[in-house]
C-alpha positions as a Markdown table, in Angstrom:
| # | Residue | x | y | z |
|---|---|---|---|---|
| 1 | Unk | 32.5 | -2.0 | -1.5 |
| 2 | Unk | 32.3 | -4.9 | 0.5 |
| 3 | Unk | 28.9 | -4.9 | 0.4 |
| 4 | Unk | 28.7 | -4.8 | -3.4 |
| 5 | Unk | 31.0 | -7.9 | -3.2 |
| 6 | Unk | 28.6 | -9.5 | -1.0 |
| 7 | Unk | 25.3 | -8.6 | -3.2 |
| 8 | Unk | 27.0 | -10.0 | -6.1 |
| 9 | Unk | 27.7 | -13.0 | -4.9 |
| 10 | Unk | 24.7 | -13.8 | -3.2 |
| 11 | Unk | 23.5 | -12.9 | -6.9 |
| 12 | Unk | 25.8 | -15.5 | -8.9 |
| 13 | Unk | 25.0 | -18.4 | -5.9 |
| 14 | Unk | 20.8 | -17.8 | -6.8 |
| 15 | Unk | 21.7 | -17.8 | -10.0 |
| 16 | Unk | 24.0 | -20.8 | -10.0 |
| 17 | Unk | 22.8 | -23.5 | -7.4 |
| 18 | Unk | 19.1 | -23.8 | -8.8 |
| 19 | Unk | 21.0 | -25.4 | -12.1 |
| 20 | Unk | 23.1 | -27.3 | -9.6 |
| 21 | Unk | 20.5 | -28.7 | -7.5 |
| 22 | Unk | 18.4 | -29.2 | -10.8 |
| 23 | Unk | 21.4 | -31.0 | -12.0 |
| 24 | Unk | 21.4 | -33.5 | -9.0 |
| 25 | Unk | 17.7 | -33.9 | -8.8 |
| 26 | Unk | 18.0 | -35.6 | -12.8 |
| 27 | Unk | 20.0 | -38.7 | -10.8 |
| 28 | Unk | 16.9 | -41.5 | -10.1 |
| 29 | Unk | 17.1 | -43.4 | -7.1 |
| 30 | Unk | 18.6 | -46.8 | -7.6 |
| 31 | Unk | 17.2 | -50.2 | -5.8 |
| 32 | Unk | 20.3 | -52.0 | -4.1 |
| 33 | Unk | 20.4 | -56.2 | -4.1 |
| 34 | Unk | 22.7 | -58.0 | -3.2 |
| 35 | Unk | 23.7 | -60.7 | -5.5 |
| 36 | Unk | 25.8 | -63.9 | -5.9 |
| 37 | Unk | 28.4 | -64.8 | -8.9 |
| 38 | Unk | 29.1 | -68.7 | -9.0 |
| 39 | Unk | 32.7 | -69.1 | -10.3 |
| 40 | Unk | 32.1 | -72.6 | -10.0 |
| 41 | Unk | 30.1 | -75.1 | -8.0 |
| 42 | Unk | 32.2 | -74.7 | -4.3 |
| 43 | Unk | 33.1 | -71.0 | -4.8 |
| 44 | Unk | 31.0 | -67.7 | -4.9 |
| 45 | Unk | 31.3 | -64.1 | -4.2 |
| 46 | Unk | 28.3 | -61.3 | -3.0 |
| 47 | Unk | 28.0 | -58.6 | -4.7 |
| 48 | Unk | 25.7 | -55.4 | -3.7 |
| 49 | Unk | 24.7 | -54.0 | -7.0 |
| 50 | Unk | 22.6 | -51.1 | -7.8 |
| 51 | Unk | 20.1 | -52.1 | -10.0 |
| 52 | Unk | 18.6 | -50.1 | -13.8 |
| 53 | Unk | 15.9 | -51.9 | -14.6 |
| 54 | Unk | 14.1 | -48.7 | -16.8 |
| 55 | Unk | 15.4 | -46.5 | -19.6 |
| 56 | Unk | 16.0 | -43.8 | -17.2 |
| 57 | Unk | 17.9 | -45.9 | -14.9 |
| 58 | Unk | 19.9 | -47.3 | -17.9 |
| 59 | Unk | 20.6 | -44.1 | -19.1 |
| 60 | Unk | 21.9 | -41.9 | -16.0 |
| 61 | Unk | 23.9 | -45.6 | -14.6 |
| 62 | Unk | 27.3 | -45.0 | -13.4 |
| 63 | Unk | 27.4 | -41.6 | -14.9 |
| 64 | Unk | 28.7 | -38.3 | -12.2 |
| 65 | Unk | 29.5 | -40.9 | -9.5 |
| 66 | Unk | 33.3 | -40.4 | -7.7 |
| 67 | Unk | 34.0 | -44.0 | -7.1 |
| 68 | Unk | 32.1 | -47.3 | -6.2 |
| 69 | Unk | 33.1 | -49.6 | -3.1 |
| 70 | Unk | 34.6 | -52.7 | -3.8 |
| 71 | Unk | 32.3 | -55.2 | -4.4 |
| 72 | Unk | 29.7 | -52.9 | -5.7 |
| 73 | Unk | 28.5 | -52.2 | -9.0 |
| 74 | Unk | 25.7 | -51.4 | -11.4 |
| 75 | Unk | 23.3 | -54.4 | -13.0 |
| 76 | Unk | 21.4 | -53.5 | -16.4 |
| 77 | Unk | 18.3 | -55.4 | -16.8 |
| 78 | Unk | 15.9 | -55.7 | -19.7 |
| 79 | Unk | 13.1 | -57.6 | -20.6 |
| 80 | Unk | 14.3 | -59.3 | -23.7 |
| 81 | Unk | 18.1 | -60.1 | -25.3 |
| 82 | Unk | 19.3 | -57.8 | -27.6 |
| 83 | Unk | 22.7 | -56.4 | -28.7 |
| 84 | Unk | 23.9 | -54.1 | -25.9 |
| 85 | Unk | 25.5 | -50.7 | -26.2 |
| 86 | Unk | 27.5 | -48.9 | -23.4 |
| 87 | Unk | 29.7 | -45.6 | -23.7 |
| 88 | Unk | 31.0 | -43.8 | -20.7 |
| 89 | Unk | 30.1 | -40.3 | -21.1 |
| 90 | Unk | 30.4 | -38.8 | -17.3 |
| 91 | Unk | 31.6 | -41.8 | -16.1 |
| 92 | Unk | 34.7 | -41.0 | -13.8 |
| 93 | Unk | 36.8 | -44.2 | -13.5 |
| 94 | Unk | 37.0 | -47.4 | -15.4 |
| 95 | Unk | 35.2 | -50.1 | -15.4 |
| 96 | Unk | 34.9 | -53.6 | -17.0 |
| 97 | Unk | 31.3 | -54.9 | -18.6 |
| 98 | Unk | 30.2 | -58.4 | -18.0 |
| 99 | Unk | 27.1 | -59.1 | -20.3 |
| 100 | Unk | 24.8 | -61.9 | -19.5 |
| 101 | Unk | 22.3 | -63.9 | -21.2 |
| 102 | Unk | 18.8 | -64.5 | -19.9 |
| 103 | Unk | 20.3 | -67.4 | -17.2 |
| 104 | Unk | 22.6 | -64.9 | -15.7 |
| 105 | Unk | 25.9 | -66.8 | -17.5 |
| 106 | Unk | 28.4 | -64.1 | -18.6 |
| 107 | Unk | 29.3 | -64.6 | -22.0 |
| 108 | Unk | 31.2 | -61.7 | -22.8 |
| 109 | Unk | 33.4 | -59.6 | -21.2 |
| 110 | Unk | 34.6 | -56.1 | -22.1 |
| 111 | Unk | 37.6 | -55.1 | -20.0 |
| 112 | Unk | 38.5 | -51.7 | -19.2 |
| 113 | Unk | 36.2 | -49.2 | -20.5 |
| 114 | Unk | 38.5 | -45.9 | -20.5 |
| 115 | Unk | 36.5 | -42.9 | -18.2 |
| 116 | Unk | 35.1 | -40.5 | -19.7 |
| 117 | Unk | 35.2 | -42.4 | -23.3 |
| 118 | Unk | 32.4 | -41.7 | -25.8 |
| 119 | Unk | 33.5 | -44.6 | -28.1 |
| 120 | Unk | 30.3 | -47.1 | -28.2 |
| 121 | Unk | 30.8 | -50.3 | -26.4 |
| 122 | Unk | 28.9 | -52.9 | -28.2 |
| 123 | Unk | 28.0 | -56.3 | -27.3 |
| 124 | Unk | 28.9 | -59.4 | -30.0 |
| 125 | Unk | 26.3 | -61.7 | -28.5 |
| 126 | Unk | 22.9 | -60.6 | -27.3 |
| 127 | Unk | 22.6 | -60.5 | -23.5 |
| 128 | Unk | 20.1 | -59.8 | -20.8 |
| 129 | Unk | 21.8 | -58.2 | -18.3 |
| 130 | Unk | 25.4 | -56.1 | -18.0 |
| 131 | Unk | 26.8 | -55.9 | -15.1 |
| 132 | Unk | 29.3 | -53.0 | -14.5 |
| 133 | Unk | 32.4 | -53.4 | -11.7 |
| 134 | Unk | 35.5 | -51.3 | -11.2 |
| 135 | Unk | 38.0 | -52.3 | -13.6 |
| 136 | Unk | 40.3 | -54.9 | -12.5 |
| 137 | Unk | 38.6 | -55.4 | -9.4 |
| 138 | Unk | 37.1 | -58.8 | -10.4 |
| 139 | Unk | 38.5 | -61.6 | -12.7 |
| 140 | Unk | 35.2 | -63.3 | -14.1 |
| 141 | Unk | 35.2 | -65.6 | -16.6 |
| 142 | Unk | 33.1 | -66.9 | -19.6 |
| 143 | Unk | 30.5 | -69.2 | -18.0 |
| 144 | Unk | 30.1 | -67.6 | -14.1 |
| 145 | Unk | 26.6 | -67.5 | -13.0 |
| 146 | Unk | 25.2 | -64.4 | -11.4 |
| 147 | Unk | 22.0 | -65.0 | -9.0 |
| 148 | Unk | 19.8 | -62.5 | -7.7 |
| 149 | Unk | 16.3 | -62.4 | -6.0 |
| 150 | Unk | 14.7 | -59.8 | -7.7 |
């Protein structure tokens, strides 16, 4: 009997951990800078951000990760200004979204996007950049300047 047991769960694990791994394997490798955010001429913070800088880097983003360490976060980059759009399918904790325009000024700020929350976030003005942070973590305002060496 107990070798039955054994044989059929050796079966579900070959079964089930190429899925898994296959699963994992989907997340891309993200590029980490660390970046500055000028809340006004005497006073800045660094920040070590992951950046998405292609579609598939945009799409996975926070999505399946526990947590993020303070100070940490994800930046969105495109190539042009447009309207952005956020949701946060698989995302498992809250964050707020800073958007940017293409001088690194935030000029909107979407506070406490709900985990897991499928409702589209979408941007009034068009911006650059977004940069996502824990919820609550950080009080930016309207006008802070984020500066990175890309």
């Amino acid at each position: 009997m107990l070798k039955k047991i054994k044989t059929i769960l050796l079966g579900f694990f070959l079964i089930i951990l190429p899925e898994i791994v296959l699963a994992e394997s989907n997340q891309p490798v993200f590029k980490q800078i660390i970046c500055s955010i000028y809340l006004n001429k005497n006073n800045h913070q660094e920040l070590s951000l992951d950046i998405a800088d292609n579609e598939q880097k945009r799409s996975y983003g926070l999505m399946n990760r526990k947590d993020i360490r303070p100070n940490s976060g994800m930046l969105f980059i495109w190539r042009d200004s447009q309207i952005r759009n956020f949701w946060m399918k698989n995302t498992h904790f809250n964050l707020d979204l800073f958007f940017l325009n293409n001088h690194g000024e935030i000029i909107e700020i979407y506070k406490n996007a709900r985990a897991f929350d499928e409702t589209n976030i979408k941007s009034k003005e068009k911006a650059k950049y977004v940069l996502e942070m824990n919820a609550g973590e950080k009080n930016f305002q309207i006008g802070n300047k984020l500066k990175c060496n890309f």
